[in-house]
MDTraj code that builds the backbone (N, CA, C; nanometers):
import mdtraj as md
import numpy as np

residues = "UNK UNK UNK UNK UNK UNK UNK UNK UNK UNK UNK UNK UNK UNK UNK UNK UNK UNK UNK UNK UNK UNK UNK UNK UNK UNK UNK UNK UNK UNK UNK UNK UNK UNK UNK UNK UNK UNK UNK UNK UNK UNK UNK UNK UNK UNK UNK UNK UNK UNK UNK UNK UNK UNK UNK UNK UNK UNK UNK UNK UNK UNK UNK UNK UNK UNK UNK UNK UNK UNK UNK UNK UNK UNK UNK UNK UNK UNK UNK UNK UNK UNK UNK UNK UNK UNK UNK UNK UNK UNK UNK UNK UNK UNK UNK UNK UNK".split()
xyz = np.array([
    [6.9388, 3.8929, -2.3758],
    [6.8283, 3.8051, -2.4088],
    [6.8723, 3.6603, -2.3875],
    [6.8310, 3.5815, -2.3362],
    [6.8560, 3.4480, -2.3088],
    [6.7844, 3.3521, -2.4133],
    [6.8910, 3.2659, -2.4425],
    [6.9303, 3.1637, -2.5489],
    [6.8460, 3.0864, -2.5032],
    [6.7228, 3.0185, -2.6296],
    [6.6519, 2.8690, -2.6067],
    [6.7351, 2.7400, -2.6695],
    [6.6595, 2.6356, -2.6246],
    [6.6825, 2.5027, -2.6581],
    [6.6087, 2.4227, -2.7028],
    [6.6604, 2.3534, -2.7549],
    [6.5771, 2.2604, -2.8406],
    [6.5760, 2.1487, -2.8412],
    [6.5226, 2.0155, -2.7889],
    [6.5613, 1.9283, -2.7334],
    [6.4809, 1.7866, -2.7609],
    [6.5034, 1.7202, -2.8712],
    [6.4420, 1.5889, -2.9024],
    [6.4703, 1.5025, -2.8153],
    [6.4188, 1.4248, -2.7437],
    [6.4940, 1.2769, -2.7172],
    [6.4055, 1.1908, -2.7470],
    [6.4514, 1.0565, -2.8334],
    [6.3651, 1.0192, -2.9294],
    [6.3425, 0.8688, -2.7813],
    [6.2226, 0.8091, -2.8228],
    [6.1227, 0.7339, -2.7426],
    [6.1895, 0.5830, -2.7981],
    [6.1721, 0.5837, -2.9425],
    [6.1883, 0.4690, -2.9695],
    [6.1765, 0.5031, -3.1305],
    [6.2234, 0.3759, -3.1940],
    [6.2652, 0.4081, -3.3441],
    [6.2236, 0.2723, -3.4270],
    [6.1082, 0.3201, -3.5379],
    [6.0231, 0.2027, -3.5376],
    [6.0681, 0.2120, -3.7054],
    [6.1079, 0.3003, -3.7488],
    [6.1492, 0.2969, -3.9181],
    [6.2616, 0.4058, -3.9475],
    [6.4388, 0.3449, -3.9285],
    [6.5828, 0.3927, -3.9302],
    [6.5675, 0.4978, -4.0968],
    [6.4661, 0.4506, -4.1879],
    [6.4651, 0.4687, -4.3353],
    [6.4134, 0.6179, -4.3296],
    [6.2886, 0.6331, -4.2571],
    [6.2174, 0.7339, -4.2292],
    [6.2722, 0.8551, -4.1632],
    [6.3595, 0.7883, -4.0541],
    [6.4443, 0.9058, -3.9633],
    [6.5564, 0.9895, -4.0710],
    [6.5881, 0.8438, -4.1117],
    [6.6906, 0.9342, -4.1862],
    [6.6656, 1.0421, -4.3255],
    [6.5616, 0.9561, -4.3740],
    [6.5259, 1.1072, -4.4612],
    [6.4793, 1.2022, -4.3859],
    [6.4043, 1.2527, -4.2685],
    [6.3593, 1.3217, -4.1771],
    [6.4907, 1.4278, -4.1774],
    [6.6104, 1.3682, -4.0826],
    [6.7534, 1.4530, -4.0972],
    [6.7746, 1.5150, -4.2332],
    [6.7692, 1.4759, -4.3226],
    [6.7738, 1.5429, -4.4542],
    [6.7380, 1.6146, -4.4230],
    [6.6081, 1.6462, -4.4361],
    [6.5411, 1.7591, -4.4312],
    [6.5553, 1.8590, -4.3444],
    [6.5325, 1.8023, -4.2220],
    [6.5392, 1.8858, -4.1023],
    [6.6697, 1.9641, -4.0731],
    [6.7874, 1.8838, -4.0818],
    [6.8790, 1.9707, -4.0392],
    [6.9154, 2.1158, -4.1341],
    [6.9060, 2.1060, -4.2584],
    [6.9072, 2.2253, -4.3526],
    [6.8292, 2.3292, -4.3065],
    [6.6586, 2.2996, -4.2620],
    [6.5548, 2.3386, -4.2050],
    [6.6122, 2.4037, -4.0478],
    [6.6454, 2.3197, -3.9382],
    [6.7177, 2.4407, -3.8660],
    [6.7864, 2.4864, -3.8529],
    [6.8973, 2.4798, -3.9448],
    [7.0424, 2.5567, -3.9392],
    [6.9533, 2.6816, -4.0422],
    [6.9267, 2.6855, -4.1187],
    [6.8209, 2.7903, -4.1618],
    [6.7844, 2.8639, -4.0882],
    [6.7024, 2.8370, -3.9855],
    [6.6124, 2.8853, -3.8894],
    [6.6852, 2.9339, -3.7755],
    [6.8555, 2.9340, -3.7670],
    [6.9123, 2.9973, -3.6806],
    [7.0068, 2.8992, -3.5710],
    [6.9467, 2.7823, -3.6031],
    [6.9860, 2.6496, -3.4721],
    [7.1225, 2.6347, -3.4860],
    [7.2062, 2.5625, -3.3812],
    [7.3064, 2.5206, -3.4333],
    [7.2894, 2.3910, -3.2625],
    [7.3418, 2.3052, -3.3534],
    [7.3683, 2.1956, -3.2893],
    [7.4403, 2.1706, -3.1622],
    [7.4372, 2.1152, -3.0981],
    [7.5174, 2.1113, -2.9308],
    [7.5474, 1.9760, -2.9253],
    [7.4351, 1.8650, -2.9657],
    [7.4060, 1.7676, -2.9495],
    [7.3397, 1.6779, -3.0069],
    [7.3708, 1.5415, -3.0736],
    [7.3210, 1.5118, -3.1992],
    [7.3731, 1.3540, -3.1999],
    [7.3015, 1.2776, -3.0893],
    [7.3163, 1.1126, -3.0781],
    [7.4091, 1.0995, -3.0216],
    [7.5470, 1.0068, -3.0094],
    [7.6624, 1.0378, -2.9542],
    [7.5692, 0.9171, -2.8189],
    [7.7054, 0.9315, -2.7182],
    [7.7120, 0.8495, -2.5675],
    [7.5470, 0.9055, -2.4942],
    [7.5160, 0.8391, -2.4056],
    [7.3970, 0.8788, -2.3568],
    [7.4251, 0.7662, -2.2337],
    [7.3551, 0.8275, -2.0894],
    [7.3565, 0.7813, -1.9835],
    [7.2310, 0.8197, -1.9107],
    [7.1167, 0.7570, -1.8905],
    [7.0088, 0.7713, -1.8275],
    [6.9598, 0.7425, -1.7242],
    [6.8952, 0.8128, -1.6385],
    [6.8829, 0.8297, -1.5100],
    [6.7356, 0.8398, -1.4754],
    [6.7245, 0.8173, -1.3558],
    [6.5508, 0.7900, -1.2963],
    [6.4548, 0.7677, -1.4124],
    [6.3996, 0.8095, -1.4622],
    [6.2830, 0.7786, -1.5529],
    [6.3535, 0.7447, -1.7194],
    [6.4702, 0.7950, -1.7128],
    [6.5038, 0.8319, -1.8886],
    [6.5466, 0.7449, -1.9372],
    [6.5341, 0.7450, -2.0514],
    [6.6117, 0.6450, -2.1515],
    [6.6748, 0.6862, -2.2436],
    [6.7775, 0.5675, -2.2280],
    [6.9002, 0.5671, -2.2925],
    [6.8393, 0.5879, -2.4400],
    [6.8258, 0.6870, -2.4815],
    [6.8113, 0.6893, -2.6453],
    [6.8719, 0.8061, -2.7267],
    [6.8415, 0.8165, -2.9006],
    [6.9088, 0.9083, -2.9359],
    [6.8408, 1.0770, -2.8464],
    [6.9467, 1.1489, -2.8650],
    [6.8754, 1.2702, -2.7910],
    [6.9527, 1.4192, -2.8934],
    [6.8950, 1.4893, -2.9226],
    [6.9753, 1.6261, -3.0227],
    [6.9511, 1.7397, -2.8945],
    [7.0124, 1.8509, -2.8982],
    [6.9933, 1.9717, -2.8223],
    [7.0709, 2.0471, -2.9132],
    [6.9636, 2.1561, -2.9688],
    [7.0374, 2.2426, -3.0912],
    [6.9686, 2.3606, -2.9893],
    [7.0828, 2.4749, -3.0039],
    [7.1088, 2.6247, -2.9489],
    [7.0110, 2.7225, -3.0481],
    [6.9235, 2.8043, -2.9604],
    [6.8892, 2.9196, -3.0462],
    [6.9305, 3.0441, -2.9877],
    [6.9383, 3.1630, -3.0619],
    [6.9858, 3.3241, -2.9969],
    [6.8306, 3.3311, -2.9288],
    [6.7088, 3.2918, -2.9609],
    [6.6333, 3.3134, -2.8624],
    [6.4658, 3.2190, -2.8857],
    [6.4415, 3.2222, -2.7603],
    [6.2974, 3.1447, -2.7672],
    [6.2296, 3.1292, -2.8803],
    [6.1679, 3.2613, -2.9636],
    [6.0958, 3.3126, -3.0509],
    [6.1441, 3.2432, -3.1962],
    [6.3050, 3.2382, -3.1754],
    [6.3552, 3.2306, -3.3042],
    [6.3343, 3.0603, -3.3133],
    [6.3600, 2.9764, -3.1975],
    [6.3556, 2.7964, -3.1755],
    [6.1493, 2.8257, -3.2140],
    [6.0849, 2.8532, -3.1526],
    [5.9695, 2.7995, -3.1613],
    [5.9133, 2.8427, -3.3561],
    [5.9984, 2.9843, -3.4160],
    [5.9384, 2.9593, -3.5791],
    [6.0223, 2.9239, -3.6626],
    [6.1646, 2.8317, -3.6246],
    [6.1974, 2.7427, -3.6611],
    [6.0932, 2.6204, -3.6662],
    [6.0743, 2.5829, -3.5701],
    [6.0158, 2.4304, -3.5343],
    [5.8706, 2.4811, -3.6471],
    [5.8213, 2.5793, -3.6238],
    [5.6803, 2.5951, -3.7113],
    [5.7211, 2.6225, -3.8624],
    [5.8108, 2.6037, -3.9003],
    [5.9041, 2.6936, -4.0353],
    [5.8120, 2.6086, -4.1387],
    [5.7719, 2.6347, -4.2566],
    [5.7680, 2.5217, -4.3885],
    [5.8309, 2.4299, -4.4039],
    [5.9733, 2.4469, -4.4137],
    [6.0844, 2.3490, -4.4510],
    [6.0862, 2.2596, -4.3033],
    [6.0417, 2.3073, -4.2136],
    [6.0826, 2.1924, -4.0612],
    [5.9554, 2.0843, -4.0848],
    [5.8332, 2.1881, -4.0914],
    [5.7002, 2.1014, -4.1146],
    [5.7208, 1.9871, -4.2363],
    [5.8026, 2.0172, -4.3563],
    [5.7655, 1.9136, -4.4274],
    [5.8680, 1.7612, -4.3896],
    [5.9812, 1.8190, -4.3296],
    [6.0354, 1.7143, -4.2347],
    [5.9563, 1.6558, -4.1485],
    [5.8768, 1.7126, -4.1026],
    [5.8105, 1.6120, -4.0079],
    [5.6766, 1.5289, -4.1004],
    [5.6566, 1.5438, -4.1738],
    [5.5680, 1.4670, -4.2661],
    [5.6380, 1.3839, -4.2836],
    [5.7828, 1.3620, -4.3623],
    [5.8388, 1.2580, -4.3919],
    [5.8616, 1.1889, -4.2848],
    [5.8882, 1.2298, -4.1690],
    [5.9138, 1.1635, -4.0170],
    [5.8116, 1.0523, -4.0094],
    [5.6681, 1.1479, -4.0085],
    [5.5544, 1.0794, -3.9786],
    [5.5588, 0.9600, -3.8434],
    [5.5161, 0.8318, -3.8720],
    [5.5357, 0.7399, -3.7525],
    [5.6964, 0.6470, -3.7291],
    [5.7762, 0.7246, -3.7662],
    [5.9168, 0.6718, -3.7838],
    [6.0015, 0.6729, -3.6772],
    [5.9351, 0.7252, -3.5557],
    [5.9757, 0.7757, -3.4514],
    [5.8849, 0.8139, -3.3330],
    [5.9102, 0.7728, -3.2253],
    [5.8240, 0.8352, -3.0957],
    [5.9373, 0.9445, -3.0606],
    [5.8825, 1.0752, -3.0298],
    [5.9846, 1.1309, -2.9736],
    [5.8833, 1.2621, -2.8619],
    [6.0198, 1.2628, -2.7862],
    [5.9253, 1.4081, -2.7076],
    [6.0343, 1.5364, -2.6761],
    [5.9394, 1.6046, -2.7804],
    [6.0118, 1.7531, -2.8298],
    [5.9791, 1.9132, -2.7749],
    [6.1088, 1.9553, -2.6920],
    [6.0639, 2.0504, -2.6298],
    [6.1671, 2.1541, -2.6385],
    [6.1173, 2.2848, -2.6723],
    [6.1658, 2.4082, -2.6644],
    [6.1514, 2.4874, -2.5306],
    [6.3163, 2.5180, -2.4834],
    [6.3294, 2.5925, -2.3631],
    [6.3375, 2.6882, -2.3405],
    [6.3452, 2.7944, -2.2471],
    [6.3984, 2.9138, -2.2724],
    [6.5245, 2.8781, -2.1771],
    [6.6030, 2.9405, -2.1947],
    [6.7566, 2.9762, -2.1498],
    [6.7586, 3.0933, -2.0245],
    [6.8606, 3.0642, -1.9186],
    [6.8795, 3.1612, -1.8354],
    [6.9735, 3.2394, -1.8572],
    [6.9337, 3.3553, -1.8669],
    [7.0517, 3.4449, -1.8490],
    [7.1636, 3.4689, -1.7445],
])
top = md.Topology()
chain = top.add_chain()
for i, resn in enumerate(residues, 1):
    res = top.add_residue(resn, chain, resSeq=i)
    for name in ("N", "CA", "C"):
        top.add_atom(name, md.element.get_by_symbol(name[0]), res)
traj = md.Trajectory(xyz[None], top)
C-alpha cells in the first residue's frame, strides 16, 4: 500500500500567537492520527513560482489514514484556533509504491 503525504506550505503569517497555539494542538492531533513528521520549518529554497516559507511534510501508512486525520475532531479544533493566522495551501498526497 503506498504511503501519503501531507504537506502545508504556509503563504504568509499574519498572527505568530495564533500559529503557535494552532501547533499545540495540531501536532498531538496528528501524531494521534498516525502522522509522523519528515518536515517541520527548517532551511527552505524556492524555485519557479514558490516561496521561501515555512513548509511541514508529515508521513502517513496511507492516503485514507492522512485525509481522517486532517478531518479528525482534535485536527478540526486546531484549525479554529488557526483561524486567519495563516494563509496556507494544504495538500494530501498519495505515495508511490
Amino acid at each position: 500500500m503506498a504511503k501519503a503525504y501531507w504537506i502545508s506550505a504556509y503563504r504568509s503569517v499574519s498572527d505568530p500567537a495564533k500559529v503557535a497555539a494552532y501547533a499545540e494542538l495540531a501536532r498531538p492531533a496528528i501524531l494521534a492520527g498516525g502522522g509522523r513528521f519528515l518536515a517541520r520549518g527548517g532551511r527552505i529554497e524556492a524555485h519557479e513560482a514558490g516561496i521561501a516559507a515555512r513548509t511541514v511534510i508529515i508521513e502517513f501508512d496511507s492516503f485514507a489514514q492522512a485525509v481522517a486525520a486532517y478531518a479528525s475532531e482534535a485536527y478540526q479544533k486546531a484549525l479554529v484556533v488557526l483561524a486567519d493566522g495563516a494563509e496556507r495551501d494544504v495538500r494530501i498526497v498519495e505515495g508511490v509504491d
